[in-house]
C-alpha positions in Angstrom: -173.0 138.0 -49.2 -173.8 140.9 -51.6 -173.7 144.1 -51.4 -176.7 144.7 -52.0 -177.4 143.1 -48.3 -175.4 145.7 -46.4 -175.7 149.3 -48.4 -177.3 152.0 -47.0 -179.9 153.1 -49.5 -181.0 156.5 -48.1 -177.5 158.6 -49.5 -177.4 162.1 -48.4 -176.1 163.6 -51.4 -175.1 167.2 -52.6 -174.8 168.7 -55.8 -171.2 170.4 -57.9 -172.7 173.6 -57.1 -173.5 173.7 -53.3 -170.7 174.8 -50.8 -168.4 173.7 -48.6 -170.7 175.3 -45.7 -173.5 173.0 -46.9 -171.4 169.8 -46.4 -170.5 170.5 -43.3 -173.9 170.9 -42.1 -175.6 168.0 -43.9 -172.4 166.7 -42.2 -173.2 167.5 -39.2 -177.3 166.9 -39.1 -176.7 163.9 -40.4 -174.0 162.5 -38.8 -171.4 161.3 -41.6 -168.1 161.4 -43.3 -169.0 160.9 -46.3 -170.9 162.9 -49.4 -171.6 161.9 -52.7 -171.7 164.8 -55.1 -174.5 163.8 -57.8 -176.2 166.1 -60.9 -179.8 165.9 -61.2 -180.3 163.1 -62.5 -177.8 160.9 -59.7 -175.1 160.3 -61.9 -172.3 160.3 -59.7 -170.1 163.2 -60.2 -167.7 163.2 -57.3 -167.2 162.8 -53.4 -166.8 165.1 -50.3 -165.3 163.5 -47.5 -164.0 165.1 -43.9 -160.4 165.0 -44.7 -161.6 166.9 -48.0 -163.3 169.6 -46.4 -160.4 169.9 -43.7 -157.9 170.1 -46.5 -159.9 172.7 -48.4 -161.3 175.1 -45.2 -159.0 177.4 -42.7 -158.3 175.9 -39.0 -161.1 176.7 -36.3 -158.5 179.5 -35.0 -158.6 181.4 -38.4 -162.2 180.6 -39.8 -162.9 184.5 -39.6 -160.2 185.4 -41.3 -161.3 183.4 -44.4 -165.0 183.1 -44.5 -164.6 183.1 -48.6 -163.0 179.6 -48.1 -166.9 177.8 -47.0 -168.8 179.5 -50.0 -166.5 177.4 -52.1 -168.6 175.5 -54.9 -167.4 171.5 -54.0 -166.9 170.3 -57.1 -163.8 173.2 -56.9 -162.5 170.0 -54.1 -164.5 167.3 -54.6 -162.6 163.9 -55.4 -163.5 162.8 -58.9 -161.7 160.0 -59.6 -164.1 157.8 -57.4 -163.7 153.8 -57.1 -167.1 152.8 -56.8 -169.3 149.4 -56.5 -172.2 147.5 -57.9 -175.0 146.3 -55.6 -174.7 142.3 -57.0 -170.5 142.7 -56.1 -169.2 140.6 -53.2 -168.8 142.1 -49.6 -165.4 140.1 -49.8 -164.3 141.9 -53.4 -165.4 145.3 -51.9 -163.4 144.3 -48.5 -160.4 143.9 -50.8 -160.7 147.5 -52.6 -161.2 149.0 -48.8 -157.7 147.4 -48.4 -156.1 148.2 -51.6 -157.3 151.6 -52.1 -157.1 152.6 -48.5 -160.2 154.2 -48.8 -163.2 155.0 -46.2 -166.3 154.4 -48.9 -167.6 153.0 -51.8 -170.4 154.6 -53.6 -173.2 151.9 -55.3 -173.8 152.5 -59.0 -176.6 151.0 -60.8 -177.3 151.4 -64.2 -175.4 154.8 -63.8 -176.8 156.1 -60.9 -176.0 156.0 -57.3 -178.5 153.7 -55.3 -176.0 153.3 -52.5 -173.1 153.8 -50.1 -170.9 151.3 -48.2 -168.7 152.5 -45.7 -165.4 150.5 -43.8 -168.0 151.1 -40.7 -170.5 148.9 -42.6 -167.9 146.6 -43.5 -166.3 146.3 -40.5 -170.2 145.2 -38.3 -170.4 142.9 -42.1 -167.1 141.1 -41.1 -167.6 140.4 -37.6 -171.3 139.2 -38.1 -169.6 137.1 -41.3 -167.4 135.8 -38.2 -169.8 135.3 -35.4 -167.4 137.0 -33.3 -170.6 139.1 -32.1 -171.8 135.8 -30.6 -171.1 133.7 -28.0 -168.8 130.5 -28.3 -164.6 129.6 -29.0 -162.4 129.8 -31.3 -160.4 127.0 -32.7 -157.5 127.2 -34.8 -156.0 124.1 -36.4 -153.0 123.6 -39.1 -154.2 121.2 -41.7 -152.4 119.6 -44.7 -153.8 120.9 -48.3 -155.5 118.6 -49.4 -159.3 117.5 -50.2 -161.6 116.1 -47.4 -159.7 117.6 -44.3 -162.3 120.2 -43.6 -164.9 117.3 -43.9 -163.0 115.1 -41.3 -162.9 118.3 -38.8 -166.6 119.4 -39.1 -167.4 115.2 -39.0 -165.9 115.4 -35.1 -167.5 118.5 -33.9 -171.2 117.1 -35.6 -170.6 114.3 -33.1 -170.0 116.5 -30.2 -173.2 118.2 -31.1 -171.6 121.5 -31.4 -172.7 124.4 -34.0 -170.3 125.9 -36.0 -171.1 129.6 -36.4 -168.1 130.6 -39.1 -164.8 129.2 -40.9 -162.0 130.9 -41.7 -159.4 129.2 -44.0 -155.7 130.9 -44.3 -152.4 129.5 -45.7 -149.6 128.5 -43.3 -147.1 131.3 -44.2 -144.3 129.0 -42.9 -145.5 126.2 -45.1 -147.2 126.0 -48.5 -148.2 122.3 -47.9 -150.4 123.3 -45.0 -153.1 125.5 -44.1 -155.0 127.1 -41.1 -158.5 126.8 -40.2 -159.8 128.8 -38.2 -163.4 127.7 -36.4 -165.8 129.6 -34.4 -167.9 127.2 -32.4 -171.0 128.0 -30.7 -169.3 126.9 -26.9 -168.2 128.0 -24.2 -165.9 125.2 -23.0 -163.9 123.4 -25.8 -162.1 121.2 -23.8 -163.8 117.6 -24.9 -164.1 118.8 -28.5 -160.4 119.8 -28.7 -159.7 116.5 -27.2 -161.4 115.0 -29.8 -160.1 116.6 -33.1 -156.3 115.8 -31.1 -157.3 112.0 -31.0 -158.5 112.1 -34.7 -155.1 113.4 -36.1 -155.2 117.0 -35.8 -153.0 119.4 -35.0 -154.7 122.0 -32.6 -153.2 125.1 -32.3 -155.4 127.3 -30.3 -156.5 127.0 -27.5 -153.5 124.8 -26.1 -154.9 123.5 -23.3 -152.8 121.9 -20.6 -153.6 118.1 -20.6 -154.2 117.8 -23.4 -152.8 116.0 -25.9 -153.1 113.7 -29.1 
């Protein structure tokens, strides 16, 4: 999946010149955390975000004492080293800056100009409809050598059981490099013959253990 897929196109954007009052109520009308700060012609120029403004504006308690502080221009606070996206980049790549940045957004930038914004809220729904955790069914997780074919041999069992698969996750074993965990999401609601199944095949079942069963 792209990102192109899961960007919000309508961006409320401001300009270097507006205020610090005029984020918080685009903030506000429009219900976001996020603001990217673009010249005339949407070159990205910066970003206003909540913790931002809170760093930058006087507590509640005090607002009256410094009303200068919300006529502040934002590019006087706006964050202008920006890490941003392009809408053909991978939801997966973009998961990984989230991670590595520890950042809340990513602004899309097409041929210099914003066209988009991702946010961890968008990633977040991406991931779990990526999962099918949204959806009914069971998870499986079972520890499989590293090799070629194995995933073949799994999916071959569950085909037979007439089961749909809705996702598959694939992790290494952090206890051993030779094997690896899969992780199955099967459109189910009782596992039990299926498990029973994959156990009598040769594989190692780790979740659900069921009681009774056994290879």
């Amino acid at each position: 999946m792209i990102i192109e897929e899961i960007m919000k196109t309508d961006v409320a954007v401001l300009f270097p010149a507006d205020t610090i009052a005029d984020a918080i109520r685009l903030m506000d009308k429009r219900k976001i955390r996020h603001i990217p700060i673009v010249d005339q012609d949407w070159h990205l120029q910066g970003l206003i975000t909540v913790a931002k403004i809170s760093e930058a504006t006087p507590s509640i308690f005090h607002a009256n004492e410094h009303p200068e502080d919300l006529k502040k221009p934002l590019e006087t606070i706006m964050e202008r080293n920006v890490i941003t996206g392009h809408p053909l980049d991978f939801v997966e790549e973009a998961a990984g800056l989230f991670y590595e940045h520890k950042i809340s957004c990513i602004p899309i930038i097409h041929d210099g100009k914003l066209v988009g914004i991702v946010t961890e809220t968008d990633l977040l729904r991406t991931m779990v409809e990526l999962t099918g955790a949204h959806q009914p069914g069971s998870q499986i997780e079972i520890k499989v050598p590293n090799l070629a074919g194995v995933l073949s041999d799994i999916t071959t069992v569950i085909k037979k059981k007439n089961a749909n698969i809705l996702s598959v996750l694939v992790y290494p074993d952090k206890k051993d490099d030779h094997y690896k965990i899969l992780v199955l999401r099967v459109q189910t609601m009782n596992p039990t013959a299926l498990i029973q199944d994959l156990k009598q095949a040769g594989h190692q079942v780790l979740w659900p253990n069921l009681p009774g069963i056994s290879s």
